[in-house]
N, C-alpha and C positions, 0 to 999 in steps of 0.2 A: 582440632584439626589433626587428620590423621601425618603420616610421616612424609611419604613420596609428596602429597601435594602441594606441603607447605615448604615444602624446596623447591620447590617450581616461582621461579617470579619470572623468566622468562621461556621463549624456546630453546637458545642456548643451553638453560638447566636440562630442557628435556633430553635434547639430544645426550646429552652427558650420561642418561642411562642404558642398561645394557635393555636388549631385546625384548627378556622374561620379566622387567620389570613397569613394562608398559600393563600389559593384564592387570595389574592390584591400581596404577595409577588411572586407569581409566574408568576402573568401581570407586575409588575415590571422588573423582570427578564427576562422578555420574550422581553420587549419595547427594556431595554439595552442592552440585545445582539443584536436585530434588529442593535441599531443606535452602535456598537460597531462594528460589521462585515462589516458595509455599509463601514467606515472609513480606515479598517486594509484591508480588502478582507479575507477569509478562509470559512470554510465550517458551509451554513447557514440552507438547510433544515433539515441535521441529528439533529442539533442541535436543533433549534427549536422544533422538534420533543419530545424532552427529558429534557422539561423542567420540570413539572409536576412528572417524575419518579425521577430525579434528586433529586427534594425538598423532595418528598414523602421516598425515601432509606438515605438520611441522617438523617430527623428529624427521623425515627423510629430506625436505627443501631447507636453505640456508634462508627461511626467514629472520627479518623483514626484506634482505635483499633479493630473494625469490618472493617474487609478488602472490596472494592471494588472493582474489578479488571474488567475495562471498553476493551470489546469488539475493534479491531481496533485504539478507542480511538478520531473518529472524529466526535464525538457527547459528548465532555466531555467540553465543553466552559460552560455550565450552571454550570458544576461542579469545573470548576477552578474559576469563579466567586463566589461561593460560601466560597471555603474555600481557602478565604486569596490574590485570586487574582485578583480581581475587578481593582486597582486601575494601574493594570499592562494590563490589554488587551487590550491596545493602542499599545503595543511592541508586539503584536500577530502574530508570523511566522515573525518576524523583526529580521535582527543580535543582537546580544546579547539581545534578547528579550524572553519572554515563547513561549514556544514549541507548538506547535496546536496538540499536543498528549499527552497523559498520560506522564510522565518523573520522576522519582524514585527522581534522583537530585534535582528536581524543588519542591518538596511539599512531605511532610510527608506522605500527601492523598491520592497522586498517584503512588500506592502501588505497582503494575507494570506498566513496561512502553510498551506501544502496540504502534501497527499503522499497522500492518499487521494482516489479520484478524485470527479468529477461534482458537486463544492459549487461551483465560479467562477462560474457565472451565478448563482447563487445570493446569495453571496456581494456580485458585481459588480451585481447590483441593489438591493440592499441601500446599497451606497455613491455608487450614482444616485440614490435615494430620498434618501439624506442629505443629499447635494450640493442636492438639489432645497430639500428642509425649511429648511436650514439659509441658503439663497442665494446657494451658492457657485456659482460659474462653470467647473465644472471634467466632465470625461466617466469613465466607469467602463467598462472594456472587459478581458473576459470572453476567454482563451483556452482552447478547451476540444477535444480531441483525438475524432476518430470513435471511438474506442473509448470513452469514456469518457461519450458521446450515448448508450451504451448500458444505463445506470443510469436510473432511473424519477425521480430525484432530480433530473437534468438536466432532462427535462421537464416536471416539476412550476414548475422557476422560469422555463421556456420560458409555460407557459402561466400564470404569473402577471403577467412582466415584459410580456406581449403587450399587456395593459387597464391596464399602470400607465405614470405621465411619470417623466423622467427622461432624461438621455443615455447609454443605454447602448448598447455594441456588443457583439456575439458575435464571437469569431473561430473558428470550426469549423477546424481545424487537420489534413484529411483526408489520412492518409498511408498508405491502403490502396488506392491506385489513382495511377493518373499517368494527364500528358496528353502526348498526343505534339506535335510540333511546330506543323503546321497547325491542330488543334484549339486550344492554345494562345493562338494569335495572336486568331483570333476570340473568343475568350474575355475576353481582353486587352480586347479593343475592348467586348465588348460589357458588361463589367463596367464600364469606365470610363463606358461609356455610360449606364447605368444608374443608377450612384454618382451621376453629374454634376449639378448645378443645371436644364440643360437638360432631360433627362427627366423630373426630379421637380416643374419647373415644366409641361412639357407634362401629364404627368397632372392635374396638379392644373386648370389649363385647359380641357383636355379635361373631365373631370368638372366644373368650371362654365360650360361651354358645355353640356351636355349634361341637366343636372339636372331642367331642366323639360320635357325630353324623356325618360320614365323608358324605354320598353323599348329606345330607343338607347342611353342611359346603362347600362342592364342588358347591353346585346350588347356594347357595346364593354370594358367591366369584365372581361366570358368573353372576350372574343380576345386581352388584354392576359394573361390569367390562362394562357391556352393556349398563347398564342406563345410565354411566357415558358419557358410548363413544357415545351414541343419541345422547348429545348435545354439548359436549365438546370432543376435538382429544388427549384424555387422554392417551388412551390406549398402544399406541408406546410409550411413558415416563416411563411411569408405567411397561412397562415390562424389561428395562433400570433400574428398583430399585426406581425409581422417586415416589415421591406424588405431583399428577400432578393438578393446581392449576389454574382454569380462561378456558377461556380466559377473560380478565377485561380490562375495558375502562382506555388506559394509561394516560389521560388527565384528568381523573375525582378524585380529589386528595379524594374526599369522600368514594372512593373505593378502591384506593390503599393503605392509611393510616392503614385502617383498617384490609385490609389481612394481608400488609407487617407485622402488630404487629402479628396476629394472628403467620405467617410461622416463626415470632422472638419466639415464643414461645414454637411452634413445635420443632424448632431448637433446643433448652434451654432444653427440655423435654426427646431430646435423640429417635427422633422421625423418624430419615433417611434423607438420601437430599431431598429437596424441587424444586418442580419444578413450575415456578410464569410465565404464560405467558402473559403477557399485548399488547395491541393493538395501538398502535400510529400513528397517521399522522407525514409525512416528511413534514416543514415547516408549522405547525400546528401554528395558529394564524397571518399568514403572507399571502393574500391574495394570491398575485404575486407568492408567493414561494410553496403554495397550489396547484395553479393551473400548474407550472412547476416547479417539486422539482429536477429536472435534471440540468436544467439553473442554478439554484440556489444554486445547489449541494457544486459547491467553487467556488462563482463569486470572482471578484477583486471588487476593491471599487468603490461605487454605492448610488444613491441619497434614501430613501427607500420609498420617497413619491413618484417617477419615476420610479423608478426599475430600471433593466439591461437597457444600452440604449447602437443598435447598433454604432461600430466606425465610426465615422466622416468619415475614408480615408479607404480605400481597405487595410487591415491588411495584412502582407507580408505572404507569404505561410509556413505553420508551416510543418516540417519531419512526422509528423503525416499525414498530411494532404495529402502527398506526398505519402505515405505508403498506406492510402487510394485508392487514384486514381489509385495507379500502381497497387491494387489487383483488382480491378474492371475491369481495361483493359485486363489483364493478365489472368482473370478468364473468360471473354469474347474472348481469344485466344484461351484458353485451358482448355476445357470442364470437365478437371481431377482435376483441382487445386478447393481445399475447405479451406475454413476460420474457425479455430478454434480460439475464447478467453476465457481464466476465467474468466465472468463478466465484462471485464471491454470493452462493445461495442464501446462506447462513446470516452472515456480515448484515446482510439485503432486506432478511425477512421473508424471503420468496420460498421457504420450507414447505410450509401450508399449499401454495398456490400449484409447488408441485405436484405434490400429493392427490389433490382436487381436480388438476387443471395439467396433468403429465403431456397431454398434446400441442399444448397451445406455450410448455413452458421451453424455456434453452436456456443453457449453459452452455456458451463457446468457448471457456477456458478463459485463461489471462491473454484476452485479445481483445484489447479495449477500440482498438481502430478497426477490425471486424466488427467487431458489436455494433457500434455505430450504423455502420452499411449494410450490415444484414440484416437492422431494423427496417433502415430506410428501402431496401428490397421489398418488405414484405410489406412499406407502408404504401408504395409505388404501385401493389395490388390491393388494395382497398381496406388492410385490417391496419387495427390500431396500436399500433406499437408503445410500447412502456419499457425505458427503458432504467434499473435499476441499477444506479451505480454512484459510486464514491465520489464528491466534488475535485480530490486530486486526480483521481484517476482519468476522467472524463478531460483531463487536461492531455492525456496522452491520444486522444483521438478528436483531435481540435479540429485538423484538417476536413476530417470526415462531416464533423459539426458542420460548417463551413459550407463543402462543396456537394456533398454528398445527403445534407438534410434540408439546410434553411438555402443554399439557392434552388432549390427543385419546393422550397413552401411543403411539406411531406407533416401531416397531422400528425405528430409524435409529441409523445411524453419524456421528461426524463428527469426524473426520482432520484434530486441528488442528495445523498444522505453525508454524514460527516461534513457537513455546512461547519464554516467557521474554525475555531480552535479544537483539537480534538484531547489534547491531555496529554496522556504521557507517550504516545507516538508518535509527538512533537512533527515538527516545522514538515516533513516530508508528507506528512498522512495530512495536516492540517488545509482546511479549505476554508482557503483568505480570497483569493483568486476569482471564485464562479463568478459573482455579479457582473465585476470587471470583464473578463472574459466572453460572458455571455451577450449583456446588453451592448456591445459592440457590433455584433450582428446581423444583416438585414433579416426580416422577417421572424426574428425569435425573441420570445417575452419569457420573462423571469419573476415567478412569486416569491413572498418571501413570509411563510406562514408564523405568526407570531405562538401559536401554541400547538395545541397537539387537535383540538379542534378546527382551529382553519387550515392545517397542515389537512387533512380529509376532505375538507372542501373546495379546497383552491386544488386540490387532486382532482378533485369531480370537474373545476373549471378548465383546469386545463385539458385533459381529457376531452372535454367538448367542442375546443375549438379546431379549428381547421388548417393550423396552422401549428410548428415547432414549440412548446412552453417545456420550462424547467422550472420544476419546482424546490427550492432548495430547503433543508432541515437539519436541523445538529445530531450529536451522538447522543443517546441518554434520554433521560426525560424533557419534561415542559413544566407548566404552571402547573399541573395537574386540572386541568379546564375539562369537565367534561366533553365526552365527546359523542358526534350525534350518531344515531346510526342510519340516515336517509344518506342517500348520495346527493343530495343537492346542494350545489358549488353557492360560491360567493360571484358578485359581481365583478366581468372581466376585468381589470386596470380598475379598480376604485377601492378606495382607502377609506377612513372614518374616522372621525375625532372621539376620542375615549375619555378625554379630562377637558376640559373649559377652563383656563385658566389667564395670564392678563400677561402680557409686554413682550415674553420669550416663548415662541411655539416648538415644542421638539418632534423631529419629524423621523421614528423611529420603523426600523424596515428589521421586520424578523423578531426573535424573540428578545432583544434586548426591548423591546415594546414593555417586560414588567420593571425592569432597572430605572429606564426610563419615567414612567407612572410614580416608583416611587422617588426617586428626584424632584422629579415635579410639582410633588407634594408640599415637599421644603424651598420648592421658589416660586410657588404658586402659578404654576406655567402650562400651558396647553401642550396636548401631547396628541398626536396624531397617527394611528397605526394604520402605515403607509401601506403595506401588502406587499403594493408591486412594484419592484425595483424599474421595468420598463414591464407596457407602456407606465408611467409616473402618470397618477390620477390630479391632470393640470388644472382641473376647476377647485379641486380642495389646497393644493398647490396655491392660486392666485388669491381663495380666501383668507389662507395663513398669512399671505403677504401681505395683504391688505388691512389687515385688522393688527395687526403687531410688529413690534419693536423691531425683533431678530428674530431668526432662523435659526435652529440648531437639528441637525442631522446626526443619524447615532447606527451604527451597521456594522456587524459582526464582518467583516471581511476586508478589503486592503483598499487606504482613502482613493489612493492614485484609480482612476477610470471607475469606480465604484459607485453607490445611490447616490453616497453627498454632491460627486460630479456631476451626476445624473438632474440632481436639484440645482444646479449652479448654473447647468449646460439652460436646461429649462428657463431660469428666471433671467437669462442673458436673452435667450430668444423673447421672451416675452415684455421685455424692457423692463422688468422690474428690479430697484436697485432699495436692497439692504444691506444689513451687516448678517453673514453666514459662520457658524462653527460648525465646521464639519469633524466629530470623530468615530474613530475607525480605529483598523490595527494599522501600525504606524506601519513604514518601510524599511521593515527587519523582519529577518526569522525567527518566528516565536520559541523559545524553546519548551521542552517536554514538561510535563509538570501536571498536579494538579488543575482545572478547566477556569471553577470557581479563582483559585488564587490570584492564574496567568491571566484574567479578565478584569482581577483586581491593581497587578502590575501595570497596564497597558490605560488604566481609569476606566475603563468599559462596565464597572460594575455600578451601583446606585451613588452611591460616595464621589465615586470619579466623576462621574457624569454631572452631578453638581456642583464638583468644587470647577471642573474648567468651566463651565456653566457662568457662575461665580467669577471667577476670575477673566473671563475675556467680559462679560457684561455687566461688571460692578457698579459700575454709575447709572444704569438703566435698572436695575433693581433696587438701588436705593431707595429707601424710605417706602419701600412694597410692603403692607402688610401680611404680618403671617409668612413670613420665610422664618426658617427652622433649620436643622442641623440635622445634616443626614447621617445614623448611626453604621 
């Protein structure tokens, strides 16, 4: 550990150096997140990105009492290293380790906790407001990435914060463009100029000089508004309430130090929100990560003097990957079907289908409650909509679900991937929620494909019908099930019994269908791989009940309103009365961790699923032959 860094345990320390010795701490911090992420895996270009503004808004704000409230939060590694948690991000996205996102619990510092985008201004005016209410002396500053300006949620609290008091700042964190050198300098200057007391006293002068002359005061207001916007994209800020500030080189701490003091002063002065847009490279100081900040986005662990290096052996087919393929053939059958996602192409699969399929594909950004309605627009004229997005995400455009799809019945798809536990982007990213959520309702059905084969088919089913279906899928691979390459679907709402077995039938929805199988091995039990969460296939349904002991239900997602209810809700209308175990992920947040492990905590793996299995139906398996011990 070099010098400056390991005297840093908090902001405090930072502040405590002088100017010229931010430049050597910030290549310090840059080296060890390098060799820190290569070791853990998590997300390396945002970060890299943000090292320089990270150093630059603590030594100038009096954190933790000047609040930061980081954007998404997956560019905050410079900043948990900073305050207090260096000697911890060996445990990075590890069970019982720090979190790879902001987390309220984890650090006094991490003042909210994000990982979904476009809430910080939100958020950060919220905590200017309180500051204001309550008579604290303190500033609220908002960092929020261009991408993430691209949610409707961001300018909701753009145009609320613009007519309220309070000290807040924005930090636009723009890393889809650079500035070259001479551009820079000027920049430099005219940011500082801007920021400065001087400027913001000449305006203000100017306009009392001016006042009781209105159409001077009117002309000069337009060539201040104009001159600005020649060279700076001031003017959309600025009429939002903003004083709108840069663009500045986010890397150059010579230029940031010294605005960020200036807009702390504006702030202190009673002067309006501020608006700081700064310019940063993704994987900025990281050759490899420079030149592919996509690769690098959240690699696994990696040599850094090698880089990514592809696997040795043909990696087994990921649901993703499957989801992929099947829109590309699908969309090559049926000249109507279009590809929607909210930013996330990559994430998605949808790379291929752009490439292919560039007319019929969109990206509307992190605007997951657009996405929703500008499917259902374009389902409202007769094509097919597919819509490809994340099970938590899709929780951000519930309403649209809702009003906007399933009461208008609108034949749409929706490809939700990251079904269930997702690993180490823990409890935020995880999708426990769909089933519940969805089969609520009216008019929309929910598959629930147990491998990577009927994840392809029950695509093609849904796809066919006339009406809303979700198909939901995990992160990662499956059983490695071959897969077919026709498009033809499985049958709508109908399930199938996969083991024949005697007293306890497990009625498994989604891929815990092979944990299941093999449990059932060791208690000799029937096992039924359910498909569809709703409609529930009620003749296989009434067979299981009729022919055996108990009921046991098994589903990767949250018991409360989930398939086990769905099974419950069922054999309540249907007057049939057994004994039911319903498991699920209990009612907590899962934390981050390995998939396998956090599935073996929760009993959801083969073992668990037998032993409560076991233990709720001891006396009804007794004297079963051939029950065995699940290894």
């Amino acid at each position: 550990m070099t010098s400056l860094l390991s005297s840093i345990e908090s902001p405090a320390d930072l502040r405590r150096l002088s100017r010229q010795q931010l430049h050597p701490l910030a290549d310090e911090l840059r080296s060890f997140l390098l060799e820190s992420v290569s070791r853990t895996g998590g997300h390396l270009s945002s970060n890299l990105g943000t090292v320089e503004l990270t150093v630059a808004l603590h030594y100038v704000f009096n954190t933790p009492e000047d609040r930061l409230v980081w954007d998404v939060g997956h560019q905050t590694y410079p900043h948990k290293i900073l305050t207090g948690r260096r000697d911890q991000m060996h445990t990075l996205r590890q069970f019982g380790g720090i979190s790879g996102f902001p987390r309220r619990s984890e650090s006094a510092f991490d003042t909210f906790g994000t990982a979904h985008s476009s809430t910080s201004i939100s958020a950060a005016l919220g905590m200017a407001q309180a500051a204001r209410i309550q008579g604290e002396d303190r500033n609220a500053v908002a960092i929020i990435g261009d991408g993430a300006m691209t949610a409707g949620m961001a300018f909701e609290a753009l145009n609320n914060a613009g007519v309220a008091e309070g000290r807040l700042l924005v930090v636009l964190n723009d890393n889809d463009m650079s500035i070259s050198p001479p551009v820079g300098a000027l920049n430099r200057y005219l940011a500082q100029l801007m920021s400065g007391q001087f400027y913001a006293a000449a305006k203000s002068v100017g306009k009392q000089v001016l006042k009781n002359a209105p159409p001077l005061f009117e002309l000069a207001k337009r060539l201040e508004e104009h001159a600005k916007g020649m060279v700076v994209p001031a003017t959309l800020f600025e009429k939002f309430g903003f004083n709108y500030i840069g663009p500045i080189d986010g890397h150059d701490l010579d230029s940031l130090v010294p605005t960020l003091e200036n807009i702390r002063q504006l702030l202190a002065a009673g002067s309006g929100p501020q608006f700081l847009h700064v310019v940063t490279r993704k994987g900025q100081g990281y050759k490899l990560a420079e030149a592919d900040p996509i690769a690098y986005h959240g690699p696994g662990k990696f040599d850094p003097a090698v880089g990514i290096k592809p696997p040795v052996s043909a990696p087994k087919t990921t649901f993703t990957q499957v989801f992929g393929k099947w829109l590309c053939d699908m969309a090559a059958a049926d000249p109507k079907l279009v590809g929607i996602t909210p930013a996330m192409r990559e994430g998605s699969g949808m790379v291929e289908f752009e490439r292919r399929f560039p007319d019929r594909y969109f990206d509307v950004g992190i605007a997951e409650q657009h996405a929703v309605t500008f499917a259902a627009g374009l389902a409202c004229e007769g094509l097919k909509p597919v819509v490809a997005i994340y099970s938590t995400f899709l929780q951000r455009g519930y309403d649209q679900l809702i009003h906007d799809v399933a009461l208008q019945n609108l034949p749409m798809v929706f490809a939700l991937d990251r079904a269930g536990l997702v690993g180490a982007d823990g409890a935020t990213h995880a999708g426990a929620y769909d089933i519940a959520y969805v089969r609520c309702i009216p008019n929309m059905s929910m598959a629930c494909p147990a491998d990577e084969a009927e994840c392809r088919q029950l695509l093609s089913t849904a796809h066919a019908q006339n009406h809303p279906v979700a198909v939901r899928y995990p992160r990662g691979a499956g059983a490695g099930v071959a897969i077919p390459d026709s498009l033809e679907g499985l049958p709508f709402g109908k399930g199938e019994v996969r083991r024949q077995g005697r007293g306890v039938a497990i009625l498994a929805f989604g891929t815990l269908l092979y944990p299941a199988l093999k449990a059932a091995e060791a208690l000799d039990a029937t096992v039924a791989n359910m498909r569809w969460a709703k409609p529930l296939d009620l003749d296989l349904l009434r067979e299981l009940a009729r022919t055996h002991k108990a009921l046991v239900t098994v589903e990767e997602g949250c018991l409360q309103g989930g398939a086990g209810s769905a099974v419950l809700e069922a054999l309540q209308s249907e007057g049939l009365v057994l004994p039911v175990l319903s498991l699920g992920l209990p009612d907590q947040f899962i934390e981050h961790g390995d998939p396998a492990y956090l599935l073996s905590t929760v009993g959801l793996d083969a073992a668990g699923i037998a032993q409560s299995v076991r233990a709720r139906f001891a006396q009804m398996l007794e004297g079963q032959p051939g029950l065995k011990v699940v290894a």
